[in-house]
Each structure stands twice: as structure tokens, then as C-alpha cells.
C-alpha positions as a Markdown table, in Angstrom:
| # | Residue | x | y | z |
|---|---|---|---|---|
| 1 | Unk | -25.9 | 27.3 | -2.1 |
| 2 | Unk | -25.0 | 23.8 | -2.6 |
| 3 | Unk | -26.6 | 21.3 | -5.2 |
| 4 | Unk | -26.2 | 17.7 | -5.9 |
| 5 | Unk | -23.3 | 16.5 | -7.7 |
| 6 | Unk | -23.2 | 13.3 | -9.5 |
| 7 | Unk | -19.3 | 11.9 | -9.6 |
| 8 | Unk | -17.3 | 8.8 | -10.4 |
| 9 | Unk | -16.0 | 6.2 | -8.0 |
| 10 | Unk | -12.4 | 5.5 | -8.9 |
| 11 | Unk | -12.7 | 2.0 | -7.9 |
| 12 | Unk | -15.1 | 1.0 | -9.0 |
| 13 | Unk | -16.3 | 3.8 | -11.8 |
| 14 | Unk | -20.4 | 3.6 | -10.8 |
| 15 | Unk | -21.5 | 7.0 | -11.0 |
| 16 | Unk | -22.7 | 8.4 | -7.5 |
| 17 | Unk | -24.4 | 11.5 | -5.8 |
| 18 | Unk | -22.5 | 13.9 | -3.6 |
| 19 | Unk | -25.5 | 15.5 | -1.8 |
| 20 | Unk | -25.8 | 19.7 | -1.4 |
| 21 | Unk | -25.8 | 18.1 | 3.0 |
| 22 | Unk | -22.8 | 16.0 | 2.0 |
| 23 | Unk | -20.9 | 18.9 | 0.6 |
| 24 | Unk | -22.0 | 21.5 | 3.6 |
| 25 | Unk | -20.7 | 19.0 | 5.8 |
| 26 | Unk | -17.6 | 18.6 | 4.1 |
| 27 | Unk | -17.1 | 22.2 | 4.1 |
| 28 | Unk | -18.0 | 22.4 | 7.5 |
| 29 | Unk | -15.2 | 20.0 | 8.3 |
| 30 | Unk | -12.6 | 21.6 | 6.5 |
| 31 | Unk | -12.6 | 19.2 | 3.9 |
| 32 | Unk | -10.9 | 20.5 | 0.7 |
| 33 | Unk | -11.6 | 17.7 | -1.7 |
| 34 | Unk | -15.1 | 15.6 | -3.0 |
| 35 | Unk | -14.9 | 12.5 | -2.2 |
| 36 | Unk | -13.7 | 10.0 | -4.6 |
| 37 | Unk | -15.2 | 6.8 | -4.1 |
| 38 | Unk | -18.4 | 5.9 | -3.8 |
| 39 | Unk | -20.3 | 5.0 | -0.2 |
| 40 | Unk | -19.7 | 0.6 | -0.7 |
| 41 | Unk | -16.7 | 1.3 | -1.8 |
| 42 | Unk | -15.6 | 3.7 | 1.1 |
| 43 | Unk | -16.6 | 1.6 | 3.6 |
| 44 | Unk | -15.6 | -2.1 | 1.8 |
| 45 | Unk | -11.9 | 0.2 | 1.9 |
| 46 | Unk | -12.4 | 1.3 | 5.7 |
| 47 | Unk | -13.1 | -2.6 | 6.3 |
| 48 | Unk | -10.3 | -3.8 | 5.1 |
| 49 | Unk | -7.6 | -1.7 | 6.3 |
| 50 | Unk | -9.3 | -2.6 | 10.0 |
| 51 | Unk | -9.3 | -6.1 | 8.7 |
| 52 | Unk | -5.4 | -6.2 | 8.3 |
| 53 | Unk | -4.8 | -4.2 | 11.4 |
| 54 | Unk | -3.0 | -6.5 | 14.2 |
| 55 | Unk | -5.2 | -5.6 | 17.9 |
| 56 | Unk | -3.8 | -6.4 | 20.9 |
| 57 | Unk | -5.5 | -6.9 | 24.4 |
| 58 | Unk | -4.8 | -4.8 | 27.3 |
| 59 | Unk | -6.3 | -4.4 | 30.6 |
| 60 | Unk | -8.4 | -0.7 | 31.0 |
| 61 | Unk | -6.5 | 1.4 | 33.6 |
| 62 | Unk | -10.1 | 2.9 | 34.7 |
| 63 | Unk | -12.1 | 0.0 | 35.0 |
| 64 | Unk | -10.2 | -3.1 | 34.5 |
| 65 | Unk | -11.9 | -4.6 | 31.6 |
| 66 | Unk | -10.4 | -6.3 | 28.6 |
| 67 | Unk | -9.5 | -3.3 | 26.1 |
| 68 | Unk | -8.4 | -4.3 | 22.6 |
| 69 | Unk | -6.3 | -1.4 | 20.8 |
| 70 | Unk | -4.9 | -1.2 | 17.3 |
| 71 | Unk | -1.5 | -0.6 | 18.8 |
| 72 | Unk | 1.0 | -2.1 | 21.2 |
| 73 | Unk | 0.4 | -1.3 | 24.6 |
| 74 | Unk | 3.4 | 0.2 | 26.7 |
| 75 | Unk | 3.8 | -0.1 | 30.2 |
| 76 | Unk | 4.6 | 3.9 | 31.0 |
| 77 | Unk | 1.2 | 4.8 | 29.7 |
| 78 | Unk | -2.3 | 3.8 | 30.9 |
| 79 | Unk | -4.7 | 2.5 | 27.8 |
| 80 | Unk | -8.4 | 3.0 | 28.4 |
| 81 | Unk | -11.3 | 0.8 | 26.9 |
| 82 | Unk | -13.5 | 2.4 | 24.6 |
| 83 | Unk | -16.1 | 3.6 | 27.3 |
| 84 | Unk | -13.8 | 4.8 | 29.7 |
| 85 | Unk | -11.4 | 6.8 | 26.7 |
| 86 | Unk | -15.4 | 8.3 | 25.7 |
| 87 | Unk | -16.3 | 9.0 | 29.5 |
| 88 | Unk | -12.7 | 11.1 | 29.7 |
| 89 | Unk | -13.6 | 13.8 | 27.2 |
């Protein structure tokens, strides 16, 4: 049903391939448009928004290990590290 698509990055305009799997996943997910930047690009995008994001370091309410969050914590709600916020799924 799906074939390979070969499309532009709009940062950095190599061409790239938007595999028949990539696009039944997207569809899968709900995902109405292709992706418009290539793979480096995407994730050199993902690293710096993380990069600029200010963390602060909490104590986990489950556990009491160091948790660091990309928010401020609040004291009228508990913050979970990563393993305990995973375990309470």
C-alpha cells in the first residue's frame, strides 16, 4: 500500500527517504503530515530545544532519589523520577 518516498529537508534541503514502514507508522499514529526534515536534522532540532531547556532537581516522592524535571517543581504535587513515573503506568 505504501512505497518509499524521497522528500526535502527544509533545513537543510538534502533529499531524504520516507520509508512505506515510516509512513504506516505515521498513519498508525495519527499523523497527518510527512515529515519535513530529514533524520540529523530532526534529532540535531530535538537536541537543542533540550539543550536550552532550564531542569531543576527534585527529590522522587516514591523512592527518594534525585529526580531532574524540565519544570519547576511545586510543593502541592508529588514529582516522580523517571523509573518510578515508568513503574506507575
Amino acid at each position: 500500500m505504501y512505497e518509499d518516498k524521497t522528500l526535502s529537508c527544509k533545513d537543510c534541503g538534502n533529499e531524504f527517504v520516507f520509508t512505506a514502514g515510516e509512513q504506516e507508522f505515521y498513519a498508525e499514529k495519527g499523523f497527518q503530515n510527512e515529515p519535513t526534515r530529514c533524520k540529523d536534522c530532526r534529532v540535531a532540532r530535538k537536541d537543542a530545544i533540550r539543550a536550552s531547556r532550564e531542569m531543576h532537581s527534585t527529590t522522587c516522592a516514591e523512592c527518594g532519589k534525585e529526580a531532574i524535571v524540565p519544570f519547576k517543581p511545586r510543593n502541592d504535587r508529588p514529582i516522580l523520577c523517571s523509573e518510578c513515573f515508568a513503574n506507575s503506568k
